[in-house]
C-alpha positions, -999 to +999 in steps of 0.1 A: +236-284+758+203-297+751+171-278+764+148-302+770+112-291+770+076-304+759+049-287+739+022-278+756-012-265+744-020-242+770-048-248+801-079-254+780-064-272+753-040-297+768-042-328+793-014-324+805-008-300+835+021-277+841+029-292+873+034-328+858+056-311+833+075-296+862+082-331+877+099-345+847+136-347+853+157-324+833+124-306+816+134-267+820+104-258+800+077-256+776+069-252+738+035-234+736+011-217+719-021-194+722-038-222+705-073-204+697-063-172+678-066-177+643-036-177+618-029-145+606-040-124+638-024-103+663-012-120+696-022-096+720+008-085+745-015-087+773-023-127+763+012-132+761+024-121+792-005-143+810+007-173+793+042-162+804+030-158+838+014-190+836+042-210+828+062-195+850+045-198+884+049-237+875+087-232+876+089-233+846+099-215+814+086-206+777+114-215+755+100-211+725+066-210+703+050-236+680+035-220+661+025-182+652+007-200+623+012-183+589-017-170+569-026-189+535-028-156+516+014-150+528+017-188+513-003-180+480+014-143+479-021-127+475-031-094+472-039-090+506-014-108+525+007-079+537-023-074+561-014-106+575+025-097+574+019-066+590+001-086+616+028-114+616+051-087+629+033-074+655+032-107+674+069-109+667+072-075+685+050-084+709+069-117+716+101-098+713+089-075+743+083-107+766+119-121+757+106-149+740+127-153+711+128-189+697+096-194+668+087-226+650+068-224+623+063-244+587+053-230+552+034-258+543+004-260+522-035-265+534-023-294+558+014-287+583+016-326+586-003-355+571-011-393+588-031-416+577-039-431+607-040-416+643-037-445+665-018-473+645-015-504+668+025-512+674+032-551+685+035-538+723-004-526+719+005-491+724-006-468+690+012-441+674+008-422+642+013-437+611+009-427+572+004-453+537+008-434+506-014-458+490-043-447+512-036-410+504-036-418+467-071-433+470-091-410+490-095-374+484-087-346+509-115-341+524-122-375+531-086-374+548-098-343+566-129-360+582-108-392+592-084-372+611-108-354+628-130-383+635-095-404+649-084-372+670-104-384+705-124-348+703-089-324+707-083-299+681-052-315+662-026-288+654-024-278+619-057-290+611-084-259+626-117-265+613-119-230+611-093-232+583-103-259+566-138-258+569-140-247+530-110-272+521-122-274+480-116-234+481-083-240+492-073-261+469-082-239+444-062-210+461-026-229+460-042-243+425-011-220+403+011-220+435+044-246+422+078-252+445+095-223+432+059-202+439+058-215+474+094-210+480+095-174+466+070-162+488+088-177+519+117-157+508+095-130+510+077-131+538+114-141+555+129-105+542+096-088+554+101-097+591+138-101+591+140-056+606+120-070+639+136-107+642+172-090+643+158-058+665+147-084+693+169-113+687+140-137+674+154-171+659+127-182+631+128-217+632+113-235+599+101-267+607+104-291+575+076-307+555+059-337+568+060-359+547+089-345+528+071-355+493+043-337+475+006-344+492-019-343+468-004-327+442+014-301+469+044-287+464+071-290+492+100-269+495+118-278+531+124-318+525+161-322+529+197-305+533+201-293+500+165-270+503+173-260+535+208-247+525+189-231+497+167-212+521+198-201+544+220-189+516+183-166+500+178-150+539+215-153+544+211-140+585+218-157+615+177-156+626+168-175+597+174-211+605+157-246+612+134-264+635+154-298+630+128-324+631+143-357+633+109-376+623+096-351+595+132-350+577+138-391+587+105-399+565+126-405+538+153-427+543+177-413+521+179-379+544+210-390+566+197-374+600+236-369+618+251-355+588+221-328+580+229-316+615+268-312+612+257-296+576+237-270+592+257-262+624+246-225+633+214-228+617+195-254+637+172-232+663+152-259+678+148-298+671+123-321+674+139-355+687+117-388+678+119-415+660+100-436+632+097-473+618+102-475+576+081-503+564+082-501+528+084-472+506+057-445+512+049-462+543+061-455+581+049-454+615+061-439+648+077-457+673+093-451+709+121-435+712+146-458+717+166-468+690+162-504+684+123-497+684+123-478+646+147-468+619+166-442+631+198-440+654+193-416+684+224-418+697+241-403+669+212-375+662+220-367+696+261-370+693+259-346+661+238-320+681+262-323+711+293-323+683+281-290+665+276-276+702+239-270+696+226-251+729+191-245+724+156-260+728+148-296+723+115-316+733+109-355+725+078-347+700+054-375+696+049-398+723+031-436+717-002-434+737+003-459+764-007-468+794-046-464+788-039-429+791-067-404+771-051-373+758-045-357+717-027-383+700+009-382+703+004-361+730+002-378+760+023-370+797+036-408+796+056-415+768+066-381+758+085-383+794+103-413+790+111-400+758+128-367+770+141-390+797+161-414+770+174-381+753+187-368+783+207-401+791+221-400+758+235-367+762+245-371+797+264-402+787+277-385+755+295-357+772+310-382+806+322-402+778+337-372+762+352-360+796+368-398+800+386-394+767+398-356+772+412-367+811 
C-alpha cells in the first residue's frame, strides 16, 4: 500500500501550511526536515519532538525525513569526519527515540540535484524544472550556483545552502582526488558506521539516487542505476540499507527501465519519489505533470510494479509544475503536487479493484 505524503519544509520555510496538506485526499502525512541546522550537526531531541508535535496536531503524521544531510568531510573520508559520523548517529538516536524511522538521504557531491533552469515554460504555460547538458558544459559552477539561486523566487532551495557553498572553488578542490570507487568506498563506510543504531531502532536508510545520473562537472556518481544500487545492497548486505526510489532522478536516463528496477529491488525500496519527466534529446529533459501522456515515463506501471512487489511504505508525488499563478519554491507548490498525489492514488486504487475483479 502506498503512503502517500508530501515534503514539507517546516513553518518558516514552506508555503504550504499543514492544514492544506491535511485536506488533500488520501495524504496521511508528511516528509520533513529541520531545514536550518547545518549538515553535519546534532538534531536536538527536543527540536524533534516539536516538529513531531507539530505535525501531528494537523492530523497528521511524520513518515519519514528528507534529509539529515551528510557532511562533505564523511563524502571526502577526511580526517575529521568521524566527528560528523558521531554526530550523524546521534540524530539517528534521537530520531529513533521519536519512532521516526524512515531517512532519505543522497551521497552526492557539492550539488544533491542539478537544473539548469528553474521555471522552464511547458506549452500549457505552467514551468517546471528542466536541465541542458550543453549549458552545464559551458558555464562553470559557480556561475550555475548564482543562477539557481537567482531563479529560486528568494526560498532556500534544498541541496543548495549558501552556507555550504558559499566557498564553492574550495570544494572543488576537496572532492578534487575523490573518483567513483573513492565516493563509493566511503559510503560503505559511513553505511557500516551507523548500521549498530539503524538496526537498534529499526531506521530504514533510504539512499536517494544521483540527479542527474551522469557525472556533473567532472563528478563522480555512484547511485545511477540497478546494477550500482545492487552493488550498494550486496556491500551493506542488511535489510536497513535500501533505496529512496526516485522515479524522475533514475528516469533521467532513458535506458534505466523504471518498472523492472523496482521488481529488481523488491525489499530494498524504503521510500519513492513518484514524478514524471519529458526526454527531449540526449542530455536534455524537463519535468512534466504527472500524468502519463504528459512526459516520458509510464506511471501506471511504476505504480503496478510497486503494488506487484507489495511495497507498503512512504510515497509523495515530488515535484509539482508551478501553476495556477501560485508563488511558492519551485516545484514546490500546494497545487500541482496535489493533483499529483491525487493521480497516484487513482492508479493504485484502480490497480488493486482491478486485481480484486480478476481474483473473484
Amino acid at each position: 500500500m502506498l503512503h502517500m505524503t508530501l515534503r514539507w519544509f517546516g513553518t518558516n520555510h514552506d508555503t504550504v501550511p499543514l492544514k492544506y496538506i491535511r485536506q488533500i485526499p488520501g495524504v496521511e502525512g508528511v516528509i520533513t526536515t529541520l531545514y536550518d541546522i547545518p549538515a553535519g550537526e546534532v538534531w536536538p531531541s527536543e527540536r524533534i519532538r516539536e516538529l513531531k508535535t507539530e505535525v501531528e496536531a494537523a492530523g497528521l503524521k511524520i513518515l519519514g525525513i528528507e534529509s539529515v544531510n551528510i557532511h562533505d568531510a564523511i563524502k571526502i573520508g577526511s580526517q575529521d569526519r568521524e566527528r560528523y559520523i558521531d554526530n550523524y548517529i546521534e540524530t539517528l538516536r534521537n530520531l529513533g527515540k521519536e519512532g521516526i524511522t524512515t531517512v532519505c538521504y543522497n551521497f552526492m557531491p557539492v550539488f544533491d540535484w542539478t537544473r539548469t533552469d528553474l521555471a522552464k515554460e511547458r506549452p500549457d504555460g505552467s514551468t517546471v524544472f528542466a536541465y541542458d547538458e550543453e549549458i552545464v558544459r559551458s558555464i562553470d559552477p559557480q556561475t550555475l550556483f548564482d543562477h539557481t539561486t537567482a531563479s529560486s523566487e528568494g526560498f532556500l532551495m534544498p541541496g543548495w545552502e549558501p552556507e555550504r557553498l558559499a566557498n564553492i572553488k574550495d570544494l572543488f578542490e576537496a572532492y578534487k582526488e575523490v573518483d567513483e570507487k573513492t565516493l563509493f568506498d566511503n559510503l560503505v563506510y559511513f553505511l557500516k558506521r551507523i548500521r549498530p543504531v539503524a538496526e537498534e531502532y529499526d531506521i530504514k536508510m533510504a539512499i536517494h539516487p544521483d540527479d542527474p545520473v551522469w557525472p556533473v562537472f567532472g563528478l563522480p556518481r555512484i547511485i545511477t542505476g540497478l546494477d550500482k544500487v545492487k552493488k550498494l545492497m550486496k556491500a551493506v548486505d542488511a535489510p536497513f540499507n535500501g533505496v529512496t526510489f526516485c522515479t524522475g532522478s533514475f528516469g533521467t536516463n532513458p535506458k534505466n527501465d523504471l518498472p523492472e528496477m523496482i521488481r529488481a529491488l523488491e525489499g530494498r525500496i524504503h521510500f519513492a519519489h513518484i514524478r514524471n519527466l519529458e526526454h527531449v534529446e540526449e542530455g536534455v529533459f524537463e519535468e512534466s505533470a504527472h500524468l502519463s501522456r504528459d512526459g516520458s515515463f509510464d506511471l501506471y506501471e511504476i505504480v503496478k510494479a510497486l503494488h506487484d512487489i507489495g511495497f507498503d511504505g512512504p510515497v509523495r508525488p515530488d515535484h509539482g509544475r508551478m501553476i495556477w499563478d501560485e508563488v511558492a519554491m519551485p516545484g514546490y507548490g500546494l497545487y500541482d503536487r496535489a493533483l499529483g498525489a491525487m493521480y497516484i492514488l487513482g492508479l493504485e486504487e484502480a490497480i488493486v479493484k482491478n486485481q480484486e475483479m480478476k481474483n473473484a
